[in-house]
FIKOLZA-1660 file (N, C-alpha, C; in steps of 0.1 Angstrom, whole numbers, plus 5000, padded with zeros to 4 digits):
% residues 71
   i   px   py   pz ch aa at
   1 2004 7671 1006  A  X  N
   1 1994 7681 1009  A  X CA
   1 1989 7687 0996  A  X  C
   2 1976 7687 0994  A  X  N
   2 1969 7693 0982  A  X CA
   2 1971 7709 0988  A  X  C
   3 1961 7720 0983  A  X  N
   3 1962 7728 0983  A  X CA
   3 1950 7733 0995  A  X  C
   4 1951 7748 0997  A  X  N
   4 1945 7752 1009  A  X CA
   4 1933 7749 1003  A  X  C
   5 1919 7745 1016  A  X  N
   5 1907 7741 1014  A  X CA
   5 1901 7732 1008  A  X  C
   6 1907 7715 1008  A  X  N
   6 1906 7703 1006  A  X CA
   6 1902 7698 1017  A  X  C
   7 1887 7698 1021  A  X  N
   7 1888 7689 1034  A  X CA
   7 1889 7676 1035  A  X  C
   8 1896 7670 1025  A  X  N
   8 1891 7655 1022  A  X CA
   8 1909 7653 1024  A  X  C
   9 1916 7664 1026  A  X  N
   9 1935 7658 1022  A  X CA
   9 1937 7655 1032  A  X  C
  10 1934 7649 1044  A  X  N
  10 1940 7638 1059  A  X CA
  10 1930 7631 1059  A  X  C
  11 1923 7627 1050  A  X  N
  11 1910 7619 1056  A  X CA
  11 1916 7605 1061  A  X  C
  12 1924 7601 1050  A  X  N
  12 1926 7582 1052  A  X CA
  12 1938 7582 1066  A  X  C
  13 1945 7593 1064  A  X  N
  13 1953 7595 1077  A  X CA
  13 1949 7597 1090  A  X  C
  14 1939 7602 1091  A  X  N
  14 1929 7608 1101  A  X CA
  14 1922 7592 1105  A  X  C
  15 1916 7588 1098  A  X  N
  15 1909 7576 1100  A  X CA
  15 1915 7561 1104  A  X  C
  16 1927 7563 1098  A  X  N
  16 1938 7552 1107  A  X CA
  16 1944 7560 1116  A  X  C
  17 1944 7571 1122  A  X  N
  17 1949 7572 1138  A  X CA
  17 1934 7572 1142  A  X  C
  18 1927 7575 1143  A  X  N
  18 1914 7573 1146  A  X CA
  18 1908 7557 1152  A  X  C
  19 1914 7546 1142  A  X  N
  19 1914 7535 1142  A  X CA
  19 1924 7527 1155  A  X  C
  20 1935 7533 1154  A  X  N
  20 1945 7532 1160  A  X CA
  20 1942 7533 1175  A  X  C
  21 1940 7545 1178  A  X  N
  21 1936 7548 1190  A  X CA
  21 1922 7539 1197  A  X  C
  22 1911 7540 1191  A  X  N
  22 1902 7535 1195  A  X CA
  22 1904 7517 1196  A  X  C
  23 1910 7510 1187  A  X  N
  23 1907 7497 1186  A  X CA
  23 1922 7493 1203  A  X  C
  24 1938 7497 1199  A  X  N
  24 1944 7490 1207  A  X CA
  24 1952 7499 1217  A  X  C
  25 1952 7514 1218  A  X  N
  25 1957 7523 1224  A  X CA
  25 1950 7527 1237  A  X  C
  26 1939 7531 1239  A  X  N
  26 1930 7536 1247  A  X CA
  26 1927 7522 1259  A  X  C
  27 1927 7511 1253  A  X  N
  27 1924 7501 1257  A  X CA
  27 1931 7494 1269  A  X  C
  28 1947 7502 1266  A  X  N
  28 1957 7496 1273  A  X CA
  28 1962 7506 1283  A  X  C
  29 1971 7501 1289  A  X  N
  29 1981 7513 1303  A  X CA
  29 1995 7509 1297  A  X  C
  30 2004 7518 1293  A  X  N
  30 2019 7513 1289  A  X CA
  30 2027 7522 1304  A  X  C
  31 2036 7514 1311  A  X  N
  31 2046 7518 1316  A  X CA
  31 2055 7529 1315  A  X  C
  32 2062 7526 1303  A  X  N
  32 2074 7532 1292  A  X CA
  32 2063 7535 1281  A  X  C
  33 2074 7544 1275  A  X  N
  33 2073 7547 1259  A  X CA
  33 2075 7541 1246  A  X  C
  34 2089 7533 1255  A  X  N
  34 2089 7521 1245  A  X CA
  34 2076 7509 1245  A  X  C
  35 2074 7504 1253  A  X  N
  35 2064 7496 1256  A  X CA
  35 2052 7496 1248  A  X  C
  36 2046 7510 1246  A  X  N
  36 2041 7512 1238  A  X CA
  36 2040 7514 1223  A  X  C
  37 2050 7515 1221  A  X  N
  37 2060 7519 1207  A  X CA
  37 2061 7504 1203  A  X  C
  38 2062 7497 1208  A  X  N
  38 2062 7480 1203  A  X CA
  38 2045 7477 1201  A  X  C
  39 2039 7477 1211  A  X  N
  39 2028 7475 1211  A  X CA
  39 2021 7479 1199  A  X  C
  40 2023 7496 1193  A  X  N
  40 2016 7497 1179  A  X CA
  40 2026 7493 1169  A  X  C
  41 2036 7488 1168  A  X  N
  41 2042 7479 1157  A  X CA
  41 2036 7469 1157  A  X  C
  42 2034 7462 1167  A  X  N
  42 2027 7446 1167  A  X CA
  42 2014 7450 1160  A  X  C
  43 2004 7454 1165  A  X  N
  43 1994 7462 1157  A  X CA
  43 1995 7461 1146  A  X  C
  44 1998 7470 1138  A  X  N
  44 2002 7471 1123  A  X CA
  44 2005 7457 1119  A  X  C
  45 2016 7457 1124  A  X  N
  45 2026 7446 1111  A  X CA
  45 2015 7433 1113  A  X  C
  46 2008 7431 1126  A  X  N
  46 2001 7417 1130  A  X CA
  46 1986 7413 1128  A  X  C
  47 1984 7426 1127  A  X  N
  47 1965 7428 1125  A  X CA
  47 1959 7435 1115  A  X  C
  48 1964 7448 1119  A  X  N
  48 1961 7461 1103  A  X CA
  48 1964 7458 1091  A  X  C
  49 1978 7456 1090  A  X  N
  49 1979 7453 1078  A  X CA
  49 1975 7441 1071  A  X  C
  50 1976 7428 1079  A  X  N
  50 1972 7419 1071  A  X CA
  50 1959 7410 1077  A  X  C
  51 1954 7414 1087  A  X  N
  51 1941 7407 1087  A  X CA
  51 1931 7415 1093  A  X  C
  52 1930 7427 1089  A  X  N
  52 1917 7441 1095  A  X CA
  52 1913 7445 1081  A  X  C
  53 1900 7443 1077  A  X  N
  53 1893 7447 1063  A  X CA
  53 1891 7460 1061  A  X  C
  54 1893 7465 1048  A  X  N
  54 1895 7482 1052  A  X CA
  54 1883 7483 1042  A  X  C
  55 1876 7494 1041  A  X  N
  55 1860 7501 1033  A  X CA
  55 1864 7505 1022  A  X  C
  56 1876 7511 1021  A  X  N
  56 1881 7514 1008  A  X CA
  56 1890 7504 0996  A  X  C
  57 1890 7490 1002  A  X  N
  57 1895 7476 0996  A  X CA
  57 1884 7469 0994  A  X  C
  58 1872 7469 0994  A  X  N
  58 1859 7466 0991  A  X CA
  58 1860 7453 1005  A  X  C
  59 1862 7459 1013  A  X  N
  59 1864 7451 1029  A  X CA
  59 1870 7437 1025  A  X  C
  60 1879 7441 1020  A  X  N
  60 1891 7426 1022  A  X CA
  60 1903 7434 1028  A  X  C
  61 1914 7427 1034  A  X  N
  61 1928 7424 1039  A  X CA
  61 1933 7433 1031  A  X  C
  62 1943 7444 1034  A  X  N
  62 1956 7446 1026  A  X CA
  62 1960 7434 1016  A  X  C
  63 1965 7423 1024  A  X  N
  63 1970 7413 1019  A  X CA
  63 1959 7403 1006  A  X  C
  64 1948 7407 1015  A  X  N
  64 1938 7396 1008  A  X CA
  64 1940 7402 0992  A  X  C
  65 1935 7421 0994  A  X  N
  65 1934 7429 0978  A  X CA
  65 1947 7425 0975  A  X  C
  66 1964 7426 0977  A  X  N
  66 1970 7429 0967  A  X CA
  66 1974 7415 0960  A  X  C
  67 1966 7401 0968  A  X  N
  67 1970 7389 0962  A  X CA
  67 1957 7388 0949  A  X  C
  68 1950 7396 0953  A  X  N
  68 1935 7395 0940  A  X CA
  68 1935 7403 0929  A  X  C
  69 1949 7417 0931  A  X  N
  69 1947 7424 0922  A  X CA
  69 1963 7415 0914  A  X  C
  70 1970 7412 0917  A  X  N
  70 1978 7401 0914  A  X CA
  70 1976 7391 0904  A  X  C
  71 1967 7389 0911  A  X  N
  71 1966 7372 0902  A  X CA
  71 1959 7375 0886  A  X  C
% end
């Protein structure tokens, strides 16, 4: 946390629950809690992170940028 009256300190956090919700959360009906709780792991570990282009990676992959800033 930066200091009081930063409106920009939850932006990227804000924007991935934002993302979260709208792309695989809202979409679904979970039973359980757990059920759910798998469902956004799969998410992440299966889509977000390595194949959803993000605006602030000049719209490439997690994966795609850190094998480009790599090489």
């Amino acid at each position: 946390m930066s200091g009081k009256g930063n409106c920009y300190d939850n932006a990227m956090v804000e924007t991935f629950f934002k993302t979260l919700k709208s792309e695989p959360v809202w979409r679904s009906m979970f039973e359980t809690r757990d059920e759910a709780t798998a469902m956004i792991g799969r998410y992440i570990d299966r889509f977000y992170d390595p194949t959803r282009r993000h605006s602030a990676l000049a719209f490439m992959s997690p994966v795609q940028y850190e094998m480009t800033v790599a090489a």
